[in-house]
N, C-alpha and C positions, 0 to 999 in steps of 0.2 A: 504493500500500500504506500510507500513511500517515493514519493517522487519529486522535480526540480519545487513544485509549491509546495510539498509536504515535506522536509525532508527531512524531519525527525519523528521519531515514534517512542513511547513510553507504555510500558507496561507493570503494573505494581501488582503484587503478587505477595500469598504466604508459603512457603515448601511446607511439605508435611512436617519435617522436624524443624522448624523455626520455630522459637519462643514466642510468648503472647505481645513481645514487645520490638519482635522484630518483622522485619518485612524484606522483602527484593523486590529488585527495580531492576527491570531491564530498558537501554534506551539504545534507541537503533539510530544510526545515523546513517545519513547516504551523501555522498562526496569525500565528505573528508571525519578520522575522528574525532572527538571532542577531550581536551584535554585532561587530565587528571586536575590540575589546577582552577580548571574553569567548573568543571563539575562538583566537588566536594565543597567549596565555599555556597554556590547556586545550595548546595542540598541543607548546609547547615544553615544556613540562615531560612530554611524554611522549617526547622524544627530535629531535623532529624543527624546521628553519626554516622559515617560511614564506617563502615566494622571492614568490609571485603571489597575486592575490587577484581572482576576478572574481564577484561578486553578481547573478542575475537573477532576476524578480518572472516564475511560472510559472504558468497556469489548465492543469489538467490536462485534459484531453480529456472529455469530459460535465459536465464542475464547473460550479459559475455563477462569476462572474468576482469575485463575492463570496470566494470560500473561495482565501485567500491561502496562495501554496506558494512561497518562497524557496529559491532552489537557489545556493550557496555551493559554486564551485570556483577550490579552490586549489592551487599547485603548492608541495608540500614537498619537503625534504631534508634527510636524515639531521644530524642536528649532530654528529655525528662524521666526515660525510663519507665515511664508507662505503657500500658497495651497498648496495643492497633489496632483498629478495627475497620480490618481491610476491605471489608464488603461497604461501610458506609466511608471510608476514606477514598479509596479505589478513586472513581469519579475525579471527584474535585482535587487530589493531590494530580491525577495526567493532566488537567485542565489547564491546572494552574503549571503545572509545567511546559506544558506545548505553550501558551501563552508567551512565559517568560523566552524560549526560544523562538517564537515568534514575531520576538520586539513588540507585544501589544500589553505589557505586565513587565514592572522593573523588577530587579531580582533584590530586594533587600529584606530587612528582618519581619517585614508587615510581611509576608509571605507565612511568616512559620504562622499568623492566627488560621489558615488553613487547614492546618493540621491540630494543633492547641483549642481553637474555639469555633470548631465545623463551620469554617465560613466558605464562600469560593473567593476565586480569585478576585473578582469585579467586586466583593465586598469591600477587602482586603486593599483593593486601589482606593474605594471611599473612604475607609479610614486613615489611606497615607496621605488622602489629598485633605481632613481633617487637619491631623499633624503638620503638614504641611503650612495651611491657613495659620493655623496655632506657630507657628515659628513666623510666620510675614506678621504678627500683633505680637511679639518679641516672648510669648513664653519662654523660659527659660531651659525649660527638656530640649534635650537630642531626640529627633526622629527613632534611633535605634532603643533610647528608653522611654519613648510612648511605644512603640511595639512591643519591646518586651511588657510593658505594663498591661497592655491589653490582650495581649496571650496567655499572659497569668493568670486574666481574669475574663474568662471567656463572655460569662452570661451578658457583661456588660459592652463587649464588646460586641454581640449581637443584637444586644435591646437598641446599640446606637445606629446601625444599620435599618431595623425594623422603625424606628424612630424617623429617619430618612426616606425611606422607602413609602411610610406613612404618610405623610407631609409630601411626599414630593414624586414619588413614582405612581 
C-alpha cells in the first residue's frame, strides 16, 4: 500500500508474549530508511521507550529489487510504565503518527497526551495551539511543561477539548 503519496506505513501491534505495558511498532518506509535518530526522539516525546530496534531492507512481492521498502520494528513501552491498551490505542497512536510524517502534526511533547489522555492527534494540535496562545500573553510555562502537565492529567485535558468542540465545533 505504500506509494510516492503514501510512503510510510505504521502498524502497532501486541506479540503474544509482550507484557501489559509493552507494544510493537512496525513502520514501513518506501524510498529511503528513517533514521534511528529521527525515530526514537519522534516516539519518546509521544509517551513511549524504545526497548528494541530491529531494521530490515524488504522487495515487496512483484516490485523490482530496485524500489526500496525498509520495515523498522520496534519494541516500545509506555514511559510511565503503565499498560497498553492496544485495541483502543491502535487507531489514534498510527494517526497520529502518519500525521507527524506527513508534515500535517509537529512532533513535540503534546503528542505523548495521545497516548496518556486518549486524545487524537487534531486534539493534541488544539491544545498546542492553546499553549501556544498562552506563551504570545507571556505565561511563564514552557510548551514542553504544559504538555507534560496535561498528560499527567488527562480528564482535564479532554474536558478542555470537549469545552472547544462545544462552543465552537
Amino acid at each position: 500500500q505504500l506509494s510516492d503519496a503514501r510512503p510510510r506505513g505504521v502498524d502497532l501491534y501486541r506479540r503474544p508474549d509482550d507484557a501489559p505495558e509493552r507494544v510493537s511498532l512496525k513502520l514501513f518506509s518506501r524510498g529511503q530508511s528513517l533514521e534511528l535518530s529521527e525515530r526514537v526522539p519522534l516516539l519518546e516525546r509521544m509517551g513511549f521507550r524504545v526497548v528494541n530496534e530491529r531494521t530490515y531492507r524488504v522487495t515487496p512481492a512483484g516490485a523490482s529489487s530496485a524500489e526500496k521498502v525498509w520495515l523498522h520494528d520496534m519494541t516500545l513501552q509506555r514511559a510511565s510504565g503503565q499498560p497498553i491498551d492496544v485495541e483502543a490505542l491502535e487507531g489514534p497512536i498510527e494517526a497520529a503518527l502518519l500525521a507527524v510524517f506527513r508534515g500535517v502534526a509537529e512532533s513535540d511533547s503534546y503528542n505523548k497526551l495521545v497516548l496518556e489522555a486518549d486524545l487524537g492527534w487534531r486534539d493534541a494540535a488544539l491544545l498546542r495551539a492553546y499553549g501556544r496562545y498562552l506563551q504570545q500573553i507571556t505565561v511563564p510555562y514552557s510548551q514542553t511543561y504544559l504538555a507534560d502537565v496535561l498528560s499527567r492529567h488527562g480528564a482535564f485535558a479532554r474536558a478542555l477539548t470537549q469545552l472547544f468542540c462545544g462552543n465552537f465545533g
